[in-house]
mmJSON file of the N, C-alpha and C atoms, coordinates in Angstrom:
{"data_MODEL":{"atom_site":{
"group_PDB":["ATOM","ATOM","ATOM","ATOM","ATOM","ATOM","ATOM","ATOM","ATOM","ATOM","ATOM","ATOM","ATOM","ATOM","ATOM","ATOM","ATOM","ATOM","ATOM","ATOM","ATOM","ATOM","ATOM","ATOM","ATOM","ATOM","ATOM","ATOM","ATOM","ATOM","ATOM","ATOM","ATOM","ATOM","ATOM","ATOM","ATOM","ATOM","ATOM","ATOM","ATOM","ATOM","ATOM","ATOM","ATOM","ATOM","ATOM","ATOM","ATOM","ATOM","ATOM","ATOM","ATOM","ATOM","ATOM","ATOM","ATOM","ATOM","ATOM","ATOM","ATOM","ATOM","ATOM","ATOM","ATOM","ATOM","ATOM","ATOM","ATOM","ATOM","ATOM","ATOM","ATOM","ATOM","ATOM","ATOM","ATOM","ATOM","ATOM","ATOM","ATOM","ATOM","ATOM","ATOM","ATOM","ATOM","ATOM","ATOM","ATOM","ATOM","ATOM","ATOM","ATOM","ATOM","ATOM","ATOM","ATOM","ATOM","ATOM","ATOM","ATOM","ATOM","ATOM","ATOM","ATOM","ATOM","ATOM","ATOM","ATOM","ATOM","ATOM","ATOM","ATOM","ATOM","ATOM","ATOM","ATOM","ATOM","ATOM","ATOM","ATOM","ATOM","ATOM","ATOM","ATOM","ATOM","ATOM","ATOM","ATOM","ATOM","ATOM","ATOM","ATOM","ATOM","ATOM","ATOM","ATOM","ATOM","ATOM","ATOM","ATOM","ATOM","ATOM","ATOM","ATOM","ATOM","ATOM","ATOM","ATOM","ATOM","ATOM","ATOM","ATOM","ATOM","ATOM","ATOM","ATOM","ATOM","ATOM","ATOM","ATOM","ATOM","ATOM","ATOM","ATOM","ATOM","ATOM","ATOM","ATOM","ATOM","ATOM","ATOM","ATOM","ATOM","ATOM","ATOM","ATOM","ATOM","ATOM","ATOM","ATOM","ATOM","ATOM","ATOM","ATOM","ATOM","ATOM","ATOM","ATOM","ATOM","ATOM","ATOM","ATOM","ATOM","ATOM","ATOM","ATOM","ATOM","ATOM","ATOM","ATOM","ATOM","ATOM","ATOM","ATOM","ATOM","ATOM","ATOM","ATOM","ATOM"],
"id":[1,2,3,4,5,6,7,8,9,10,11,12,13,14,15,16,17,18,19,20,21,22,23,24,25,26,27,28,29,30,31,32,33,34,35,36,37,38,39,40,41,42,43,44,45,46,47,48,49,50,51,52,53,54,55,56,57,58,59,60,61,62,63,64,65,66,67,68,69,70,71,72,73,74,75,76,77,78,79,80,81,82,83,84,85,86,87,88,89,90,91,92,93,94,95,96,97,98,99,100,101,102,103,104,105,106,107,108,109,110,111,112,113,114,115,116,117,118,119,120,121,122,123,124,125,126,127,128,129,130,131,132,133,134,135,136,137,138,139,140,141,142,143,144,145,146,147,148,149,150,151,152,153,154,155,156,157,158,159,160,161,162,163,164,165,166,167,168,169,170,171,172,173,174,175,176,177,178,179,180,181,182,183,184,185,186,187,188,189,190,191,192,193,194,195,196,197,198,199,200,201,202,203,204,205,206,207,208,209,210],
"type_symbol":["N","C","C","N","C","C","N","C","C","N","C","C","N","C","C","N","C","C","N","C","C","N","C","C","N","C","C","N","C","C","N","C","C","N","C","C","N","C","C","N","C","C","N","C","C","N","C","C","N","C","C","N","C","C","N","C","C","N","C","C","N","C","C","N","C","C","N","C","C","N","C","C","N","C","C","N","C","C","N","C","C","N","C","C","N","C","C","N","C","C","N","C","C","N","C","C","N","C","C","N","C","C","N","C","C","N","C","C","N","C","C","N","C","C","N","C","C","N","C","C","N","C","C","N","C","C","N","C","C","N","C","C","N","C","C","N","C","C","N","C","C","N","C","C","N","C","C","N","C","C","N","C","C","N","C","C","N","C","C","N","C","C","N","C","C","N","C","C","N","C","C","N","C","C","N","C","C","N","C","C","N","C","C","N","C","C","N","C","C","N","C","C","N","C","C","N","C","C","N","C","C","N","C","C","N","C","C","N","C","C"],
"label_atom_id":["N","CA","C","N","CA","C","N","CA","C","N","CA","C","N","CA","C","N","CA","C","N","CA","C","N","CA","C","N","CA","C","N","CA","C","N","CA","C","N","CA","C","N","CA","C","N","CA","C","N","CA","C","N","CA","C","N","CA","C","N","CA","C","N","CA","C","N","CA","C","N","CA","C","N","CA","C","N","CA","C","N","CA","C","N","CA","C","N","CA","C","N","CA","C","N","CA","C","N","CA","C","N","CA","C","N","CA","C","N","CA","C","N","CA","C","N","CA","C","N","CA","C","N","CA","C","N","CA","C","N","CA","C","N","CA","C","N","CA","C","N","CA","C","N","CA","C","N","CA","C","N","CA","C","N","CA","C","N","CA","C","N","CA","C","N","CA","C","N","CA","C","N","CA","C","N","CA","C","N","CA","C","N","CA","C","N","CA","C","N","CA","C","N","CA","C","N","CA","C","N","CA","C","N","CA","C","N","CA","C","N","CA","C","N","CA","C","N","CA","C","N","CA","C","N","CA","C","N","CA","C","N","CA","C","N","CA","C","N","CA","C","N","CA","C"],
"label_alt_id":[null,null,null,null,null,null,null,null,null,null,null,null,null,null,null,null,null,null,null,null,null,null,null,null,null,null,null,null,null,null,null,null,null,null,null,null,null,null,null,null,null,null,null,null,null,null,null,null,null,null,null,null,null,null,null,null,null,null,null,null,null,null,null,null,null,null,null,null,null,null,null,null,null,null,null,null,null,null,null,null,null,null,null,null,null,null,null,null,null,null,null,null,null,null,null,null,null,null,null,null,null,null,null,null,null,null,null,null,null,null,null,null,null,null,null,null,null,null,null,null,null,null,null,null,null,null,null,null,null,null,null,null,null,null,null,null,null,null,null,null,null,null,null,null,null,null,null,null,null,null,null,null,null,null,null,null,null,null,null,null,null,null,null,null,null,null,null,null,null,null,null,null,null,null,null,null,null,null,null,null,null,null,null,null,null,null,null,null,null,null,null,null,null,null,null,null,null,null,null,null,null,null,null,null,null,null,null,null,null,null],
"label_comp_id":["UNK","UNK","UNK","UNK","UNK","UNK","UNK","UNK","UNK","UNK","UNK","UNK","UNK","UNK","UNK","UNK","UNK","UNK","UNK","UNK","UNK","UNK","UNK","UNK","UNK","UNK","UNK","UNK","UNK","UNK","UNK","UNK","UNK","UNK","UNK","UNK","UNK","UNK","UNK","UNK","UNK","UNK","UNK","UNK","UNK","UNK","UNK","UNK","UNK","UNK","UNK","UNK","UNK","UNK","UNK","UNK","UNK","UNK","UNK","UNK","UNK","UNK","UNK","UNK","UNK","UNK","UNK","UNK","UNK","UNK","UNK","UNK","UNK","UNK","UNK","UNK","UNK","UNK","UNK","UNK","UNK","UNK","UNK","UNK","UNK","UNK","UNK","UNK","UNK","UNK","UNK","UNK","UNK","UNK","UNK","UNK","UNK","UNK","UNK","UNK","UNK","UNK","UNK","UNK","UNK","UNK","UNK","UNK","UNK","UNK","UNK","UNK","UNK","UNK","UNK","UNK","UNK","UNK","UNK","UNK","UNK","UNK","UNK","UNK","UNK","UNK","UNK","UNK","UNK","UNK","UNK","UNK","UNK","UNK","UNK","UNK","UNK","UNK","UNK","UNK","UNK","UNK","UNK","UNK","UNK","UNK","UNK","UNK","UNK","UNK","UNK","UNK","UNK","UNK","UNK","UNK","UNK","UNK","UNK","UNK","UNK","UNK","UNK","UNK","UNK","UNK","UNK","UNK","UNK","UNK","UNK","UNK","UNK","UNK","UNK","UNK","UNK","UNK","UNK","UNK","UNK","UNK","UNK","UNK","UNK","UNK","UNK","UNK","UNK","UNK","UNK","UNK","UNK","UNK","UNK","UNK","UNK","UNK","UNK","UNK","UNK","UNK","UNK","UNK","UNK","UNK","UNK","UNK","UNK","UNK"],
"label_asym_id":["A","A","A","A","A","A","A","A","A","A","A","A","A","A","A","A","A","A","A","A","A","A","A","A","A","A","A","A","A","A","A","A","A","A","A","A","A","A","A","A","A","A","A","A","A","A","A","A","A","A","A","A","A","A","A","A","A","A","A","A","A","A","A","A","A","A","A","A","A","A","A","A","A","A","A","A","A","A","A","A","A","A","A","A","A","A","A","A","A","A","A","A","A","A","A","A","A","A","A","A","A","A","A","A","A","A","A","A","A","A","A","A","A","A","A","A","A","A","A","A","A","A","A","A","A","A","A","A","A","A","A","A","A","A","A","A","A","A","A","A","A","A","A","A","A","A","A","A","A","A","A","A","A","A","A","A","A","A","A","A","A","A","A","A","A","A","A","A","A","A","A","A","A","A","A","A","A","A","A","A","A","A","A","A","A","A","A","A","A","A","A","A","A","A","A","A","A","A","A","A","A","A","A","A","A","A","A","A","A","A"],
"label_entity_id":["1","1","1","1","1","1","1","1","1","1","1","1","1","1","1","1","1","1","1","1","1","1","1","1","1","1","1","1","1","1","1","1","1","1","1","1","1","1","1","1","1","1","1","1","1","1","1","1","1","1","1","1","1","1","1","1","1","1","1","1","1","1","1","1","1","1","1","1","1","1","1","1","1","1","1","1","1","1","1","1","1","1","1","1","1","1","1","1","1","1","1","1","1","1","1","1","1","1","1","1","1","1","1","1","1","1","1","1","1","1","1","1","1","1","1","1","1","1","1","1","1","1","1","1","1","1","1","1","1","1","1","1","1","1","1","1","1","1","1","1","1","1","1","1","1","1","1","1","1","1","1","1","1","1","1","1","1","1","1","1","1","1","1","1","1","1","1","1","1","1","1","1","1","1","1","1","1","1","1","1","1","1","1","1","1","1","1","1","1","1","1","1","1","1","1","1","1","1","1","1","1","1","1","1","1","1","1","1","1","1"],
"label_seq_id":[1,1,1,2,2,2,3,3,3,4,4,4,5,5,5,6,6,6,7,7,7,8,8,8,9,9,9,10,10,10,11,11,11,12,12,12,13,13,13,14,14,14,15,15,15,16,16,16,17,17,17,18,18,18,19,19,19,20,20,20,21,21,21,22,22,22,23,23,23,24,24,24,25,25,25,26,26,26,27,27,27,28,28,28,29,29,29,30,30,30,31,31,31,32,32,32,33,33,33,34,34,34,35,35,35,36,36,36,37,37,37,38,38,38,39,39,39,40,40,40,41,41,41,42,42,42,43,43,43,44,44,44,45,45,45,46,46,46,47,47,47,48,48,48,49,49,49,50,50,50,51,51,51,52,52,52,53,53,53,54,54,54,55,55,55,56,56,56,57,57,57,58,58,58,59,59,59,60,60,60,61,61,61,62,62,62,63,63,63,64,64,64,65,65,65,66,66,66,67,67,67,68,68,68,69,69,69,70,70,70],
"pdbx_PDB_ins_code":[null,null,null,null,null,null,null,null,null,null,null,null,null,null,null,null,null,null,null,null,null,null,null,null,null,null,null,null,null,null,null,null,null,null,null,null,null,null,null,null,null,null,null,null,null,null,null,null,null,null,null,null,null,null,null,null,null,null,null,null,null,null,null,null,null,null,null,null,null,null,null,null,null,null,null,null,null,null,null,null,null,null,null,null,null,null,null,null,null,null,null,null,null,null,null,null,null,null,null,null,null,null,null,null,null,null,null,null,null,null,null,null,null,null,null,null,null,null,null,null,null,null,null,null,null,null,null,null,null,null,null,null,null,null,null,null,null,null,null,null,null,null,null,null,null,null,null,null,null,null,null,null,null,null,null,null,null,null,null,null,null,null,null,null,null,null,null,null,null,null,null,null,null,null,null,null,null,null,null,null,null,null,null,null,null,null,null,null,null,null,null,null,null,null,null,null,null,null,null,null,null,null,null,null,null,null,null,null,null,null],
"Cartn_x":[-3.46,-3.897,-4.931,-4.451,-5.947,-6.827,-7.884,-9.064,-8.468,-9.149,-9.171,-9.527,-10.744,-11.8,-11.074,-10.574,-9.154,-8.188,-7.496,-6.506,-7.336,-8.5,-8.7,-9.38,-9.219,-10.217,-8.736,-7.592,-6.094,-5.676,-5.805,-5.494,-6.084,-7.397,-8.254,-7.846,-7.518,-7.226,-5.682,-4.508,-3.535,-3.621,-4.579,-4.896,-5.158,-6.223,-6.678,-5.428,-4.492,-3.747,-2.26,-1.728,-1.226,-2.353,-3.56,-3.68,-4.043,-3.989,-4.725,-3.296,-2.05,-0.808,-0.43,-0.823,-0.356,-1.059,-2.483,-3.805,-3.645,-2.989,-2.629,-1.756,-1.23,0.25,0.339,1.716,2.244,2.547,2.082,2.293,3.426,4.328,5.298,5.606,5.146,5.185,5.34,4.41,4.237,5.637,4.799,6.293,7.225,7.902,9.215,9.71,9.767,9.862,10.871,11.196,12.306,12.994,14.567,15.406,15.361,15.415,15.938,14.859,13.681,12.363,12.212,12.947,12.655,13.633,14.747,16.072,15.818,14.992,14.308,13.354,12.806,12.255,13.046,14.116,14.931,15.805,17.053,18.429,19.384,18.87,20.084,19.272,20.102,19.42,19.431,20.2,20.431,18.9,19.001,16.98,16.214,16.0,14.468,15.007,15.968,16.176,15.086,15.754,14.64,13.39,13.533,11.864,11.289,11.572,10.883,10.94,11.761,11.754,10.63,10.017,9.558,7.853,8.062,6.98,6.207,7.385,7.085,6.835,7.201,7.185,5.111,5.2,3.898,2.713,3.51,2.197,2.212,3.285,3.257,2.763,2.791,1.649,0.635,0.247,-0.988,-1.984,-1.219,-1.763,-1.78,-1.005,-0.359,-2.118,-2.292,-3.393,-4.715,-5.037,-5.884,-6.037,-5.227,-4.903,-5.357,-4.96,-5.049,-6.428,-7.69,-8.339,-8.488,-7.685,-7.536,-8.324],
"Cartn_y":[-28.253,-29.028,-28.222,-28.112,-27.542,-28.265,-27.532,-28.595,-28.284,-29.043,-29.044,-27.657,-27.14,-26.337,-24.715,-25.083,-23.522,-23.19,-24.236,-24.519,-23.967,-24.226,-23.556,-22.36,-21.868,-20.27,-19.45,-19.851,-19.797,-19.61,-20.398,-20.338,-19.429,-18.956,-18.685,-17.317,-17.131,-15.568,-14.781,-16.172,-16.32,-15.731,-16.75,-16.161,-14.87,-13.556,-12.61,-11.656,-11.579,-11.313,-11.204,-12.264,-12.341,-11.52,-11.622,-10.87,-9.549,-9.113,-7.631,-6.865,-7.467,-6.551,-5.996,-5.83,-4.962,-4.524,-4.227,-3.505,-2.082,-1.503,-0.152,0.617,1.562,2.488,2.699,3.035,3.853,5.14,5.612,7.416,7.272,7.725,8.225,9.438,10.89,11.999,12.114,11.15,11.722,10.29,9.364,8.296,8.119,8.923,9.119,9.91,11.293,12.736,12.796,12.868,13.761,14.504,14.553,14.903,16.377,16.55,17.9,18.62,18.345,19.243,19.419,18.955,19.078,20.166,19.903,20.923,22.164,22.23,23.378,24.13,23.612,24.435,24.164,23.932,24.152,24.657,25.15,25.382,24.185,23.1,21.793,20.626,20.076,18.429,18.489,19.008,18.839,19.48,21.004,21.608,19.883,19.375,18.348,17.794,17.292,16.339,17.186,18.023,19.085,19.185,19.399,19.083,18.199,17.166,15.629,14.997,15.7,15.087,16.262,17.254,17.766,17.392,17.349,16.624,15.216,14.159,13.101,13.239,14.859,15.035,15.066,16.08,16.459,14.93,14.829,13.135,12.51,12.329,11.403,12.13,12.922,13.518,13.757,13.692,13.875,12.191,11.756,10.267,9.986,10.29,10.129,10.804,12.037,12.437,12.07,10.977,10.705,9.212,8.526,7.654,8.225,9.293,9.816,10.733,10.622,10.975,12.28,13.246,14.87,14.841],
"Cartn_z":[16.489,15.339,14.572,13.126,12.643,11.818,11.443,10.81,9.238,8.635,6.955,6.68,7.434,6.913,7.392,8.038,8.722,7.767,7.7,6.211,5.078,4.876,3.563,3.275,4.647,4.817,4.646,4.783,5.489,3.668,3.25,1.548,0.774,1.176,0.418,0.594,1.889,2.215,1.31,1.73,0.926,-0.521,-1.196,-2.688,-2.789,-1.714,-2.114,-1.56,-1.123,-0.685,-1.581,-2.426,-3.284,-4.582,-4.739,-5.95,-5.686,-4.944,-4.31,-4.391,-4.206,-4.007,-5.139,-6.541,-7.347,-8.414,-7.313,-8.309,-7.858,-7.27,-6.611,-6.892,-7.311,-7.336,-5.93,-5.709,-4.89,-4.653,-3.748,-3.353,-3.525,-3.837,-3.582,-3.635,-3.864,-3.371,-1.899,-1.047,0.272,0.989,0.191,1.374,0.947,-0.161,-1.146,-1.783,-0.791,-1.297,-1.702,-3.503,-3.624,-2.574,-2.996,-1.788,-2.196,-3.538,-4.577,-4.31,-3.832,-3.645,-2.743,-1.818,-0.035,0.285,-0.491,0.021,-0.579,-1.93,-1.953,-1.2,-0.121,1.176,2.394,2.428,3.497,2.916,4.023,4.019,3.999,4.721,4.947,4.678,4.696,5.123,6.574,7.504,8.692,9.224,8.934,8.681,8.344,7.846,7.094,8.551,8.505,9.75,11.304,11.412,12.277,12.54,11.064,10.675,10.952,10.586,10.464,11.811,12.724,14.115,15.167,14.589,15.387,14.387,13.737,13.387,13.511,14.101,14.753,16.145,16.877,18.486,18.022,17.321,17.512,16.843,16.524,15.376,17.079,17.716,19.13,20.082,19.961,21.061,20.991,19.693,19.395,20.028,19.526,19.624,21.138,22.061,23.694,23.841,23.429,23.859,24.055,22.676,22.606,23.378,24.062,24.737,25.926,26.273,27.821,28.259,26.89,27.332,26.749,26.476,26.88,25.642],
"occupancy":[1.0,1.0,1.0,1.0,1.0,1.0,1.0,1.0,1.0,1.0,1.0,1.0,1.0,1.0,1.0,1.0,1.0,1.0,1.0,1.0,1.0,1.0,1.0,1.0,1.0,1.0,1.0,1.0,1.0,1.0,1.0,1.0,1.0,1.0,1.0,1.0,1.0,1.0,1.0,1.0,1.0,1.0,1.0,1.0,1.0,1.0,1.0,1.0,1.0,1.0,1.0,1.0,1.0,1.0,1.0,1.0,1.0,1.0,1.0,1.0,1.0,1.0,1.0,1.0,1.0,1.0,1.0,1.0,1.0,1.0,1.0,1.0,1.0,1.0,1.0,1.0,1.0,1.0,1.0,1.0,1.0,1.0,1.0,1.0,1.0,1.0,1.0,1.0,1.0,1.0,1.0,1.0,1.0,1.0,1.0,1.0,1.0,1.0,1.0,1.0,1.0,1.0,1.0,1.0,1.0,1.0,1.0,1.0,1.0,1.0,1.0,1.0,1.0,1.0,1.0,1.0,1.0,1.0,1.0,1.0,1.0,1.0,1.0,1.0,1.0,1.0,1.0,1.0,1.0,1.0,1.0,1.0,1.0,1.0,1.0,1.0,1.0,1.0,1.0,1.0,1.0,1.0,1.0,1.0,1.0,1.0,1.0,1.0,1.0,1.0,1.0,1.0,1.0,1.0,1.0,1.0,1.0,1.0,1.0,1.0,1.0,1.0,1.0,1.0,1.0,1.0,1.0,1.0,1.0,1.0,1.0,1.0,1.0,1.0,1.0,1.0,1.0,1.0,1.0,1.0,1.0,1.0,1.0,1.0,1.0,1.0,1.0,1.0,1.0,1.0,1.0,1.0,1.0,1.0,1.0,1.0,1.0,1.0,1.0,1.0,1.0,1.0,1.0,1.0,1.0,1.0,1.0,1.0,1.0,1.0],
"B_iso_or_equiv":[0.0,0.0,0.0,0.0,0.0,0.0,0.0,0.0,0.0,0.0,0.0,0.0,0.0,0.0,0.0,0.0,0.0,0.0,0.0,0.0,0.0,0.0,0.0,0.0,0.0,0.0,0.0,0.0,0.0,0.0,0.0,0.0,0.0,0.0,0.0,0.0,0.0,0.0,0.0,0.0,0.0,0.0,0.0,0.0,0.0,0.0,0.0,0.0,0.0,0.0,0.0,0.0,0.0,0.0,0.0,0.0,0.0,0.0,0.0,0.0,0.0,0.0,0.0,0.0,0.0,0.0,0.0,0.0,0.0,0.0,0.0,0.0,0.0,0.0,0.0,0.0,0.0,0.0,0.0,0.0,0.0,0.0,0.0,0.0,0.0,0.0,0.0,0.0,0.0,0.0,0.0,0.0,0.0,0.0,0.0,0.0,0.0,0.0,0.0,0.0,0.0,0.0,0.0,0.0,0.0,0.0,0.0,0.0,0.0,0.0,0.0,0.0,0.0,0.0,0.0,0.0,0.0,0.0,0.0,0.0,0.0,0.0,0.0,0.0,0.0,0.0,0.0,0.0,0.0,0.0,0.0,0.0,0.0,0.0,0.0,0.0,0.0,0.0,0.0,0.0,0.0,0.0,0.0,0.0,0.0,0.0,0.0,0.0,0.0,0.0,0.0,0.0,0.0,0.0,0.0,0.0,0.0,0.0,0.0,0.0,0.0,0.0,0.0,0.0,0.0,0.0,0.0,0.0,0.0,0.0,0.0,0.0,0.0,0.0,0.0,0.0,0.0,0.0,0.0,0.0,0.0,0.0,0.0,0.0,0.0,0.0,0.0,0.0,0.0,0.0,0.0,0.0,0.0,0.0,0.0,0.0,0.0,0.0,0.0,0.0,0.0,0.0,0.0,0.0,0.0,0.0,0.0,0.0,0.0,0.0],
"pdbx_formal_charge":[null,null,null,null,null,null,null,null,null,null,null,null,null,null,null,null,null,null,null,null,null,null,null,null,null,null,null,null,null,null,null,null,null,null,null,null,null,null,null,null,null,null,null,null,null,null,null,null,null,null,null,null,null,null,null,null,null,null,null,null,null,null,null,null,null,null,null,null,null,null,null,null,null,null,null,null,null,null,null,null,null,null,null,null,null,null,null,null,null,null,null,null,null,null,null,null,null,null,null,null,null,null,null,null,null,null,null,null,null,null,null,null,null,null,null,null,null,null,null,null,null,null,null,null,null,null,null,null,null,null,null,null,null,null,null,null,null,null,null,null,null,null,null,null,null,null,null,null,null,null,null,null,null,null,null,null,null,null,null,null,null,null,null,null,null,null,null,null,null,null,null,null,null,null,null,null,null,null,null,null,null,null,null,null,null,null,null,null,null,null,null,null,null,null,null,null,null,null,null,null,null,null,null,null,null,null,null,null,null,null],
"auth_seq_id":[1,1,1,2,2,2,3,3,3,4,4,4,5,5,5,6,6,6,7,7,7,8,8,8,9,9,9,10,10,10,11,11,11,12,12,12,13,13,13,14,14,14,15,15,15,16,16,16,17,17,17,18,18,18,19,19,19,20,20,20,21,21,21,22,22,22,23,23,23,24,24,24,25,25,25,26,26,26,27,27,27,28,28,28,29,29,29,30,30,30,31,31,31,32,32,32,33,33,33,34,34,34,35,35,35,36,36,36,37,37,37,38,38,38,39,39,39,40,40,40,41,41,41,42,42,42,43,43,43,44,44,44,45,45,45,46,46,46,47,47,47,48,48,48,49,49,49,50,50,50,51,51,51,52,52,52,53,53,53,54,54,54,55,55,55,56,56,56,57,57,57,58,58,58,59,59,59,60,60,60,61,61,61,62,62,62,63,63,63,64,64,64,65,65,65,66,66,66,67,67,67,68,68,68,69,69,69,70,70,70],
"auth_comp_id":["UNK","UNK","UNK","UNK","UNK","UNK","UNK","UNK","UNK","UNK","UNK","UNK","UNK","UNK","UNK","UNK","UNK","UNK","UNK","UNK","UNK","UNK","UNK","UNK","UNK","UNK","UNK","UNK","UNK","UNK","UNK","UNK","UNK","UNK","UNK","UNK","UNK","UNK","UNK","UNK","UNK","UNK","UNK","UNK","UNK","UNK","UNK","UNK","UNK","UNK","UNK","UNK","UNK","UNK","UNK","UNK","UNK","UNK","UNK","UNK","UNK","UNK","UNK","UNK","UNK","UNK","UNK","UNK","UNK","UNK","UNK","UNK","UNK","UNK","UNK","UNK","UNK","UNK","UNK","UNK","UNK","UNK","UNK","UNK","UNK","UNK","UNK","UNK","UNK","UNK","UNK","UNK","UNK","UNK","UNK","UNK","UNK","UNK","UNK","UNK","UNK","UNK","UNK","UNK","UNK","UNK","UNK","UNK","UNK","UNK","UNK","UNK","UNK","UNK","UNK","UNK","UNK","UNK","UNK","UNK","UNK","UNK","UNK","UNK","UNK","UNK","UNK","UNK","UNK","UNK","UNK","UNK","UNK","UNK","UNK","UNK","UNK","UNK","UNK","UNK","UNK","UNK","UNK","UNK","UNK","UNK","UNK","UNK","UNK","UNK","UNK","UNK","UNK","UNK","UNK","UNK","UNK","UNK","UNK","UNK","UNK","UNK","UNK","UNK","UNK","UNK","UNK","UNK","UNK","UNK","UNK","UNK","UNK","UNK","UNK","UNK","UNK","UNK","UNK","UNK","UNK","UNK","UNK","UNK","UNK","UNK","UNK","UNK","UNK","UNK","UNK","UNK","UNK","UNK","UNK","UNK","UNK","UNK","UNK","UNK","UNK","UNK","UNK","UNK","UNK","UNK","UNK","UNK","UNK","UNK"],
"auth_asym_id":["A","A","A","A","A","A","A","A","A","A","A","A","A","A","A","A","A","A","A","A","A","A","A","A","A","A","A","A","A","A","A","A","A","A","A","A","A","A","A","A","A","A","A","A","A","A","A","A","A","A","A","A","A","A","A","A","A","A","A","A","A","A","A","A","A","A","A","A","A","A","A","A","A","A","A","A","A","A","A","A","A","A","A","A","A","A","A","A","A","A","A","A","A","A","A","A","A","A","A","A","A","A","A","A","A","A","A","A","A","A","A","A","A","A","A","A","A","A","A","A","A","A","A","A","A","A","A","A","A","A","A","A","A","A","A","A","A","A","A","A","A","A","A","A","A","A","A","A","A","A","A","A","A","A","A","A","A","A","A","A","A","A","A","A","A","A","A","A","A","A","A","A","A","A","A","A","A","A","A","A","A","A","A","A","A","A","A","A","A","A","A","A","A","A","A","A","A","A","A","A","A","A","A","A","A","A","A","A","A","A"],
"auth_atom_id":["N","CA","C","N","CA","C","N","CA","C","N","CA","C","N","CA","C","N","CA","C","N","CA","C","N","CA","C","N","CA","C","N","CA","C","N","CA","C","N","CA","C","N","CA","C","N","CA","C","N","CA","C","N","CA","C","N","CA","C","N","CA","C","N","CA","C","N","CA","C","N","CA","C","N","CA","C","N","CA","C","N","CA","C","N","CA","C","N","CA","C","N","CA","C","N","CA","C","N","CA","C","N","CA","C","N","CA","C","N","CA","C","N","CA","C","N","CA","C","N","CA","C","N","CA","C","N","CA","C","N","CA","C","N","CA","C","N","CA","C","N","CA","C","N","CA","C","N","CA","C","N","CA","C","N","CA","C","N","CA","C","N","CA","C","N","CA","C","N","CA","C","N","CA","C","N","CA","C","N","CA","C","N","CA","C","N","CA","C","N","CA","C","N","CA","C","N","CA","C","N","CA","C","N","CA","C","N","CA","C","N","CA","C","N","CA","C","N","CA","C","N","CA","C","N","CA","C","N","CA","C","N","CA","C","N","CA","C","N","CA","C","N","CA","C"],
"pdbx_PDB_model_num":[1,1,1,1,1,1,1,1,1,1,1,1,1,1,1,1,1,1,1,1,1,1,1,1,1,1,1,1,1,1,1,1,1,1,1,1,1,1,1,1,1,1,1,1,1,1,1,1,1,1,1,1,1,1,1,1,1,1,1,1,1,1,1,1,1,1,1,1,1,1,1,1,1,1,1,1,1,1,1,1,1,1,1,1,1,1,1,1,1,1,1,1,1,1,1,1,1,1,1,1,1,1,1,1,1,1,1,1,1,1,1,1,1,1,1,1,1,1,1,1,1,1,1,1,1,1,1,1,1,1,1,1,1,1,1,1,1,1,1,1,1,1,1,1,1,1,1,1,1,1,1,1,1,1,1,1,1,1,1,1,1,1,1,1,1,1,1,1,1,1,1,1,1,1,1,1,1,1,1,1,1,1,1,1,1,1,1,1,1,1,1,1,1,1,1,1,1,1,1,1,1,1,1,1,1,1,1,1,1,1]
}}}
């Protein structure tokens, strides 16, 4: 059950939330790289694929690491 006073901390947040979502641009260089500019530093798409998976080995291990202390 909630109180009145939850509900309207709950709304209030609602409101800043709805108006906060489109005071910002979007990167899109980095989280929407052109395909035509990427294949210009590789050889393939099959290469980015390569790429992008040994670059998620290392982002996850990086992180494994800092979990484990090292």
């Amino acid at each position: 059950m909630s109180t009145p006073h939850a509900d309207a901390q709950l709304a209030a947040v609602d409101d800043i939330d709805s108006a906060a979502a489109g005071t910002y641009d979007t990167p899109l260089g980095i989280t929407n790289p052109p395909i035509d500019e990427l294949l210009d530093r590789a050889s393939s798409k099959y290469a980015l694929v390569i790429y992008a998976a040994k670059r998620a080995r290392q982002i996850n291990d990086y992180y494994n690491q800092l979990g484990d202390g090292i």
